[in-house]
Backbone as a printed PyTorch tensor [residue, N CA C, xyz], in Angstrom:
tensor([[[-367.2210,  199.9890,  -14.8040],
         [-366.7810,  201.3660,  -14.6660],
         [-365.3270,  201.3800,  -14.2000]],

        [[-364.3430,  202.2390,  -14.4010],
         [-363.2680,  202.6330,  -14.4660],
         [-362.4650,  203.0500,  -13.5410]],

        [[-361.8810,  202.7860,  -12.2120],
         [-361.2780,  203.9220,  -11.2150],
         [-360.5520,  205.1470,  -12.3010]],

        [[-360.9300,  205.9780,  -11.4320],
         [-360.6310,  207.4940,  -12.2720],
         [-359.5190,  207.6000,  -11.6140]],

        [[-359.1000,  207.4290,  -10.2350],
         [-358.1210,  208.0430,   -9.4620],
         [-357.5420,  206.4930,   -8.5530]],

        [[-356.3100,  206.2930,   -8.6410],
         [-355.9130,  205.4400,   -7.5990],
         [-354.0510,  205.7250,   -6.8220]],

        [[-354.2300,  205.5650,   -5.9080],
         [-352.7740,  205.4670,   -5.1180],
         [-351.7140,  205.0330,   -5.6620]],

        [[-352.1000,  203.3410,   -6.3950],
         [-351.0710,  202.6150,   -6.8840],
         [-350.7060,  203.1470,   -7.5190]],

        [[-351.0000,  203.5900,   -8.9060],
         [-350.5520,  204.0730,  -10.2830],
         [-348.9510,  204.1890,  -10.2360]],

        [[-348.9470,  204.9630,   -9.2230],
         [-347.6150,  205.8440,   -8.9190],
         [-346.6230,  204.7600,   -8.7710]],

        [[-346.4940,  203.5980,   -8.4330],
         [-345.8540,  202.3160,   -8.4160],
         [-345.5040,  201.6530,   -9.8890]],

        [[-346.9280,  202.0430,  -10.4470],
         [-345.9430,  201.6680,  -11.7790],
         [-345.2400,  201.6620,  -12.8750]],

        [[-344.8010,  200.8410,  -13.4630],
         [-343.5990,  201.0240,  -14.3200],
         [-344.0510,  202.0990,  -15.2890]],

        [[-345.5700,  202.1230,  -16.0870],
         [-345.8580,  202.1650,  -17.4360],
         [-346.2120,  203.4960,  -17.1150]],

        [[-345.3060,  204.3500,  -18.2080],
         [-345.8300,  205.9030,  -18.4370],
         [-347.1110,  206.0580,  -18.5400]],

        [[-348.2110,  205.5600,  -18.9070],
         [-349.5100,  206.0300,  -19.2410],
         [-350.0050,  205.8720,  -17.9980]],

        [[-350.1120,  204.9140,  -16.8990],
         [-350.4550,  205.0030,  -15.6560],
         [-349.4990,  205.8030,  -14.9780]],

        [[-348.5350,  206.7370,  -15.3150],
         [-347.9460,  207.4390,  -14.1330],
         [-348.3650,  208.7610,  -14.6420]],

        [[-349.0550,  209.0330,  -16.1270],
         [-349.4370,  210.2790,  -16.2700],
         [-351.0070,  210.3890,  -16.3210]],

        [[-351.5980,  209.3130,  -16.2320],
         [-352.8110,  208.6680,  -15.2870],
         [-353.1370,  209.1100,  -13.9150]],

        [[-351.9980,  208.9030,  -13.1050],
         [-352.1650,  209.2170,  -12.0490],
         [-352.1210,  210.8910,  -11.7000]],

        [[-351.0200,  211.5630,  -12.2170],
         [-350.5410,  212.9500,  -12.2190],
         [-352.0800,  213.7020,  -12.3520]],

        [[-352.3360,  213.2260,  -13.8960],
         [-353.9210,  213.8020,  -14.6410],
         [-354.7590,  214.3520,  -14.0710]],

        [[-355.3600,  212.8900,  -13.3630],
         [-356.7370,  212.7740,  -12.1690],
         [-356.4070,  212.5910,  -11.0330]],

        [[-355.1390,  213.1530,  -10.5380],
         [-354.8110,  212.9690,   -8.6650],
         [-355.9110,  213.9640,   -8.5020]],

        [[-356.1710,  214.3790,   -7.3430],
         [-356.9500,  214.9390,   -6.6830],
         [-356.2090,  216.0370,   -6.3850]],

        [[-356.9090,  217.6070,   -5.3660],
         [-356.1210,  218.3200,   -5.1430],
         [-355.0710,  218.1830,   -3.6700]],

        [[-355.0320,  217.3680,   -3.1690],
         [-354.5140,  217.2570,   -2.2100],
         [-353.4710,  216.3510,   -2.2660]],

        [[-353.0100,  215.5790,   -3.3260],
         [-352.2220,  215.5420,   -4.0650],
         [-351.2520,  216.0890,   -4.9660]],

        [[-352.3310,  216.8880,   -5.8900],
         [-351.3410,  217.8980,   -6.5730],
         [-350.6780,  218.8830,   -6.0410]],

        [[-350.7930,  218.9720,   -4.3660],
         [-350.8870,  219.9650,   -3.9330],
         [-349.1660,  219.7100,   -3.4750]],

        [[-348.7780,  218.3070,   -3.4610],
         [-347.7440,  218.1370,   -2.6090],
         [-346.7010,  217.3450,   -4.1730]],

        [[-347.1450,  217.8030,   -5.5390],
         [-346.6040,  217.8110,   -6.4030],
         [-345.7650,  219.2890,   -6.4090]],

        [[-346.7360,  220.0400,   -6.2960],
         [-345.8400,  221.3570,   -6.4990],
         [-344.5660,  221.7770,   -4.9170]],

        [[-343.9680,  220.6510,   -4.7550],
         [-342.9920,  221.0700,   -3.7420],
         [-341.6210,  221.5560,   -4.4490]],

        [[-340.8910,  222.3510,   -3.8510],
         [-340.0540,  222.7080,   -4.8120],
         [-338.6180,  222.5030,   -3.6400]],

        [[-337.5360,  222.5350,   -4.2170],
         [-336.5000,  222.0580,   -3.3450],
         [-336.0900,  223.3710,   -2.7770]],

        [[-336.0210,  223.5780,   -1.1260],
         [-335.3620,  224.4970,   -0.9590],
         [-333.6560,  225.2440,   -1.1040]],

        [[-332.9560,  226.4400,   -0.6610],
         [-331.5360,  226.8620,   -0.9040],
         [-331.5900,  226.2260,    0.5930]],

        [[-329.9880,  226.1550,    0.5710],
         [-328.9060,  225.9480,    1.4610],
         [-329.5120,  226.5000,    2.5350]],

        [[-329.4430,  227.7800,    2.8020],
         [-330.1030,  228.4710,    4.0520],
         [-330.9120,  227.9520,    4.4640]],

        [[-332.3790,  227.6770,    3.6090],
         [-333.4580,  227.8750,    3.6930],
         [-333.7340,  226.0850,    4.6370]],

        [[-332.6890,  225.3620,    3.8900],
         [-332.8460,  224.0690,    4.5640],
         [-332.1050,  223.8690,    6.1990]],

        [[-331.2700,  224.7170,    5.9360],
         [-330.8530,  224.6080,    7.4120],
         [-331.8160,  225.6990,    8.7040]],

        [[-332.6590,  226.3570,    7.8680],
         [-333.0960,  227.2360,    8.7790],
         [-334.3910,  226.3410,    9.5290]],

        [[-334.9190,  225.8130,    8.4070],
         [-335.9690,  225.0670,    8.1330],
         [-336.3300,  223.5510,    8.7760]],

        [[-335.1920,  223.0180,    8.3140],
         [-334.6560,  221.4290,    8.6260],
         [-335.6880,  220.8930,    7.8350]],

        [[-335.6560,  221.4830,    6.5600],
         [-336.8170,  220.6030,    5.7760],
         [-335.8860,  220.9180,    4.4540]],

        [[-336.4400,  219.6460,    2.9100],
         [-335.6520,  220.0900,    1.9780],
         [-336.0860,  220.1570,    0.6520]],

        [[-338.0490,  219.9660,    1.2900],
         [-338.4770,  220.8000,   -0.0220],
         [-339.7940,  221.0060,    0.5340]],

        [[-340.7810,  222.0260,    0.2480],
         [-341.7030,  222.8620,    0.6990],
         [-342.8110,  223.2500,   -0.7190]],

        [[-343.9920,  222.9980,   -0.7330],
         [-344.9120,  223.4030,   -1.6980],
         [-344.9710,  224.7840,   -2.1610]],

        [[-344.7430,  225.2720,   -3.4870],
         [-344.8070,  226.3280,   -3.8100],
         [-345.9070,  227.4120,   -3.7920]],

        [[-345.7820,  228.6150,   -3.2610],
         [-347.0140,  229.2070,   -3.1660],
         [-346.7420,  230.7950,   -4.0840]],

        [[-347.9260,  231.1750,   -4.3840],
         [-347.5170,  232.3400,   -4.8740],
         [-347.0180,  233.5360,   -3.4540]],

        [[-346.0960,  234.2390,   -4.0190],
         [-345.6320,  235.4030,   -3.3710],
         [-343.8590,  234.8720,   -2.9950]],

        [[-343.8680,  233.5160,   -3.1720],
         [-342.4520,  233.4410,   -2.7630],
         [-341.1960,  233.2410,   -3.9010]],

        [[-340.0900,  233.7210,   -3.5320],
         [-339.3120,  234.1380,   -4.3520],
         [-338.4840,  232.7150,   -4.6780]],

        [[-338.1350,  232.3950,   -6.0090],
         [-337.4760,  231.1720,   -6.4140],
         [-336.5640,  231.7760,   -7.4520]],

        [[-335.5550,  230.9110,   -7.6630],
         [-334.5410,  230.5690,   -9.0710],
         [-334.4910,  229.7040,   -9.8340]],

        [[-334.9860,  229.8550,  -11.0650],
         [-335.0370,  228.8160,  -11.9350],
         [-333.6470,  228.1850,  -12.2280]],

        [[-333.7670,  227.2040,  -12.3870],
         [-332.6380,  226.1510,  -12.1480],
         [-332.2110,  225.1400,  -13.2210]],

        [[-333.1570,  225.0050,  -14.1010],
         [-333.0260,  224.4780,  -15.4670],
         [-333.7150,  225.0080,  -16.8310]],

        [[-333.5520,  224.9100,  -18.0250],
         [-334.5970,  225.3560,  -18.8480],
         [-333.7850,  226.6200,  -19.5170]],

        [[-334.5380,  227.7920,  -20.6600],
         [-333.4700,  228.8070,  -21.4590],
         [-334.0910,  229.9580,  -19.8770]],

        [[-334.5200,  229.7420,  -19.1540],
         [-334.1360,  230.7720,  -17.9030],
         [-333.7720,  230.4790,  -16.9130]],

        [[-333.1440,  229.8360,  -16.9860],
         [-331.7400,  229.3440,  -15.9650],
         [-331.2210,  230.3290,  -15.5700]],

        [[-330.8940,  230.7000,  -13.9730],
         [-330.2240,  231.2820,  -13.5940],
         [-331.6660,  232.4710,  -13.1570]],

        [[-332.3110,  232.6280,  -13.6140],
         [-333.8200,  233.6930,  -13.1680],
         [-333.9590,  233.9270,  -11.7100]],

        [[-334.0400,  234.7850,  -11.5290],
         [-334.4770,  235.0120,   -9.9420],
         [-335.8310,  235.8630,  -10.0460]],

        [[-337.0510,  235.5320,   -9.4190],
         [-338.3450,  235.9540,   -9.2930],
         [-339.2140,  235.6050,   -8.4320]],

        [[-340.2460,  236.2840,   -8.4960],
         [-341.2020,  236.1100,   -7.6450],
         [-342.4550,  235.0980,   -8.2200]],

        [[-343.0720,  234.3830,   -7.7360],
         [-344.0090,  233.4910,   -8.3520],
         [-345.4590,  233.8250,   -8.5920]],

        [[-346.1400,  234.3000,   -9.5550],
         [-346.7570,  234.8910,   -9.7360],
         [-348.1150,  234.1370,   -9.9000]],

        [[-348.2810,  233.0630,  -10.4270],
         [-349.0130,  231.8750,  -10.4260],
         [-348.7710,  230.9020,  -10.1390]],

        [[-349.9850,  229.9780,   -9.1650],
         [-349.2770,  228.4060,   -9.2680],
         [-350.6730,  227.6140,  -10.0340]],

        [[-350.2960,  227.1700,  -10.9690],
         [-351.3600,  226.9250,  -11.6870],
         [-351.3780,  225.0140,  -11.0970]],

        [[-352.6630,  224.5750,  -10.7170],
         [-353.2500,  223.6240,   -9.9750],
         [-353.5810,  222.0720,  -11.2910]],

        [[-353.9180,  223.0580,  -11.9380],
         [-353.7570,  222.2410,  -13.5470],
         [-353.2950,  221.9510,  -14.0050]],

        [[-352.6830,  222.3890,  -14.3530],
         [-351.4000,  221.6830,  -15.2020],
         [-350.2690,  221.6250,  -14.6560]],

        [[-349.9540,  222.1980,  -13.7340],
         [-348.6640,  221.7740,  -12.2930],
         [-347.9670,  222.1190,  -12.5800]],

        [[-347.8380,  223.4500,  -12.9250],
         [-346.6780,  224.5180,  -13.7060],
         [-346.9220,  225.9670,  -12.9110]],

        [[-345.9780,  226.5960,  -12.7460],
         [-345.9030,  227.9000,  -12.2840],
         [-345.4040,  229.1360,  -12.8350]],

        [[-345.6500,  230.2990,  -12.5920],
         [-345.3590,  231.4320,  -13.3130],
         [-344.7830,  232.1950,  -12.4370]],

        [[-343.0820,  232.2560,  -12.9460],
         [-341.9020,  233.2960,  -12.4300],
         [-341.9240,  234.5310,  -13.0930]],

        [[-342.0390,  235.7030,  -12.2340],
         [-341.8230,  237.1710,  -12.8170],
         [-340.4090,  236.7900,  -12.9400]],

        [[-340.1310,  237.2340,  -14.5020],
         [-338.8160,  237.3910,  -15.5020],
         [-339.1660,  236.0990,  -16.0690]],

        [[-339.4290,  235.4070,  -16.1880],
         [-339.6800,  233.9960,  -17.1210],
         [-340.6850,  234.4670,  -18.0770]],

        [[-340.4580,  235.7460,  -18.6980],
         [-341.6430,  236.1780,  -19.9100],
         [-341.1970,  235.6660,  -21.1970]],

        [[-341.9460,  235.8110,  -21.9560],
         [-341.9810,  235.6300,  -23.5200],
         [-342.6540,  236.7610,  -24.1120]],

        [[-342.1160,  237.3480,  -25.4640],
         [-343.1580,  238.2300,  -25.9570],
         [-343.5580,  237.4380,  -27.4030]],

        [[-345.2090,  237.2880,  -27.4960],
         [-345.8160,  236.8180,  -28.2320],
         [-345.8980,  237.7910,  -30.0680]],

        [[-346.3850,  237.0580,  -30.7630],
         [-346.2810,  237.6510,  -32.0720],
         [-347.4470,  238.7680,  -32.0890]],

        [[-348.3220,  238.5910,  -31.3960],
         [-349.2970,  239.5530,  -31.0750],
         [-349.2960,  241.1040,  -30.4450]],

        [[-347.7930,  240.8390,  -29.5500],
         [-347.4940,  241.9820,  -28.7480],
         [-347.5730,  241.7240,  -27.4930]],

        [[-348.9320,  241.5480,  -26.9040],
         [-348.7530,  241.6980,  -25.0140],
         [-347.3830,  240.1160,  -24.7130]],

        [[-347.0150,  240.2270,  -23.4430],
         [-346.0590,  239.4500,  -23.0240],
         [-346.7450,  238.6690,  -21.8200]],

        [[-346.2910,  237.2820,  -22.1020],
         [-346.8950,  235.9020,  -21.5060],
         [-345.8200,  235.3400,  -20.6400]],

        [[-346.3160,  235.0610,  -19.9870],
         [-345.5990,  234.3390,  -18.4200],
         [-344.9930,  233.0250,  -19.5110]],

        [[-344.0230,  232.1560,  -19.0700],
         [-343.6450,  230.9890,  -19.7740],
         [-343.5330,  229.4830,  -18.1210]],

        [[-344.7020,  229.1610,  -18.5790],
         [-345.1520,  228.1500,  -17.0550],
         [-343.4920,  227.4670,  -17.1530]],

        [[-343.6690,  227.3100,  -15.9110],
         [-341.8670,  226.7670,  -15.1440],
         [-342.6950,  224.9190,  -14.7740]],

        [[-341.8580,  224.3040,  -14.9320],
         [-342.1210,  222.8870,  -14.1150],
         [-341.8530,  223.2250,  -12.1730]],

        [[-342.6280,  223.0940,  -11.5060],
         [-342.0820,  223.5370,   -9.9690],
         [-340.3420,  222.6680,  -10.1560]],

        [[-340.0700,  221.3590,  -10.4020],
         [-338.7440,  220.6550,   -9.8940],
         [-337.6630,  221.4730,  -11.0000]],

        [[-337.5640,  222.4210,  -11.6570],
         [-336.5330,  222.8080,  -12.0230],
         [-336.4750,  224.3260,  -11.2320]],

        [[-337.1310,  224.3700,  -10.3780],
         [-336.7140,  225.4840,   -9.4090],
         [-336.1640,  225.8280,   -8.0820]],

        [[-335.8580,  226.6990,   -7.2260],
         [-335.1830,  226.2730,   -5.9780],
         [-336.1670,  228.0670,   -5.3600]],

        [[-336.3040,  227.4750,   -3.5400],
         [-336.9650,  228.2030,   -2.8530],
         [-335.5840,  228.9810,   -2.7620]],

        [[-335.8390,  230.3700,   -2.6540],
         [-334.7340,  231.4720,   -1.9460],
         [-335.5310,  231.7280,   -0.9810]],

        [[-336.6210,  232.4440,   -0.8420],
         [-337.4960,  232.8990,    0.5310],
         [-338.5830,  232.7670,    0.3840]],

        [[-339.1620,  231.9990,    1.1100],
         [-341.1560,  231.9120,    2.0810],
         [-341.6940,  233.1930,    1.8710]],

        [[-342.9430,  232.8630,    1.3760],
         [-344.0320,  233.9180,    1.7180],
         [-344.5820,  233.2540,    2.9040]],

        [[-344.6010,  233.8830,    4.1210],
         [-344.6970,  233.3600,    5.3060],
         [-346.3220,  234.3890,    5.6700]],

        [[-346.9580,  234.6220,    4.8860],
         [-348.2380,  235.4560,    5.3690],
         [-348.9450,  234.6310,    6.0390]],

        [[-349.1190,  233.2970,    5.9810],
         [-350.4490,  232.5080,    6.3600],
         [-349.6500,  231.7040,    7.7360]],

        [[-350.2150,  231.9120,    8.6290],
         [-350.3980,  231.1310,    9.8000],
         [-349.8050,  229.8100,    9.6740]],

        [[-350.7060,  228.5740,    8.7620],
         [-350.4650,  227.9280,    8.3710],
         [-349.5610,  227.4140,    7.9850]],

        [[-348.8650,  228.0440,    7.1810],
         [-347.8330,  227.6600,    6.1330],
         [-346.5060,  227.6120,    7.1720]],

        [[-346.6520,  228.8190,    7.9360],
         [-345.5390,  229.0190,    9.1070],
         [-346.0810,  227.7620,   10.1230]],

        [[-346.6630,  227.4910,   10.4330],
         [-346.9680,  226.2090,   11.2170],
         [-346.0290,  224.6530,   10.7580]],

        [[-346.5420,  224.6500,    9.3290],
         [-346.2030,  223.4480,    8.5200],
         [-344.4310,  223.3780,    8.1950]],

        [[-344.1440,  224.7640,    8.8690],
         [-342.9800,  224.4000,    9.0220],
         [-341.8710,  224.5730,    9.6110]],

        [[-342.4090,  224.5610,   10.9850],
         [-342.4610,  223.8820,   12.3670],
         [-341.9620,  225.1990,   13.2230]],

        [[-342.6170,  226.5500,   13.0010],
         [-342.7750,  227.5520,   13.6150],
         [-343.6510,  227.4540,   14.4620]],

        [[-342.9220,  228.0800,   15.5840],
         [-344.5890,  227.9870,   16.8290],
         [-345.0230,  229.5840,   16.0000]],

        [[-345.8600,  230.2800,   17.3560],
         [-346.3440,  231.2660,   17.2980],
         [-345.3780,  232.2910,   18.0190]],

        [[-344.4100,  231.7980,   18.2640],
         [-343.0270,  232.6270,   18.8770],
         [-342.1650,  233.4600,   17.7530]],

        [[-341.9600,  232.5400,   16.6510],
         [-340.9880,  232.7770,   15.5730],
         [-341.7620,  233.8830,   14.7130]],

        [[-343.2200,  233.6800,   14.5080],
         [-343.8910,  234.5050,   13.5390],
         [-343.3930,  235.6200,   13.5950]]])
């Protein structure tokens, strides 16, 4: 039988074990795939210089034909490790209009959705700053 999931992968050279690994990481993994690099501010406010993307917080797309986008994140899809920026639409041949999934690393944090306890914890807020 087969390991489905391993640590190493990520060590090596060969594309099929590094999209091996990506595939079948687990969620607590993928979870720290979707980090996205923070702005200038955000790193000095922070002292951190990249932070997992969540929905509600506002980013700029940074590479790709919506370059330059400023939005709010509307999905973070866990699956396929792509996210959905309000203004990153497409309109389909059908008519209704489709989100166009972003890679998280061609984007940059402008501001935290700071709703969850948590999240303000993880980054290194007491219960003073909230």
């Amino acid at each position: 039988m087969k390991i489905k999931w391993s640590p190493h992968w990520k060590e090596s050279r060969k594309p099929s074990k590094q999209r091996k690994y990506r595939w079948n990481a687990p969620l607590h993994i993928r979870h720290k795939m979707l980090a996205v690099h923070m702005s200038k501010e955000l790193r000095v406010q922070y002292k951190k210089r990249s932070f997992p993307v969540r929905k509600g917080d506002k980013v700029k797309i940074m590479r790709g034909d919506y370059k330059g986008t400023i939005g709010e994140v509307q999905l973070v899809n866990m699956k396929d490790l792509k996210i959905n920026v309000k203004g990153a639409e497409e309109k389909t041949k059908a008519g209704p209009v489709r989100f166009y999934p972003v890679e998280p690393s061609n984007v940059m944090l402008i501001s935290l959705n700071l709703g969850d306890k948590e999240r303000a914890k993880a980054l290194g807020m007491g219960k003073k700053n909230v």
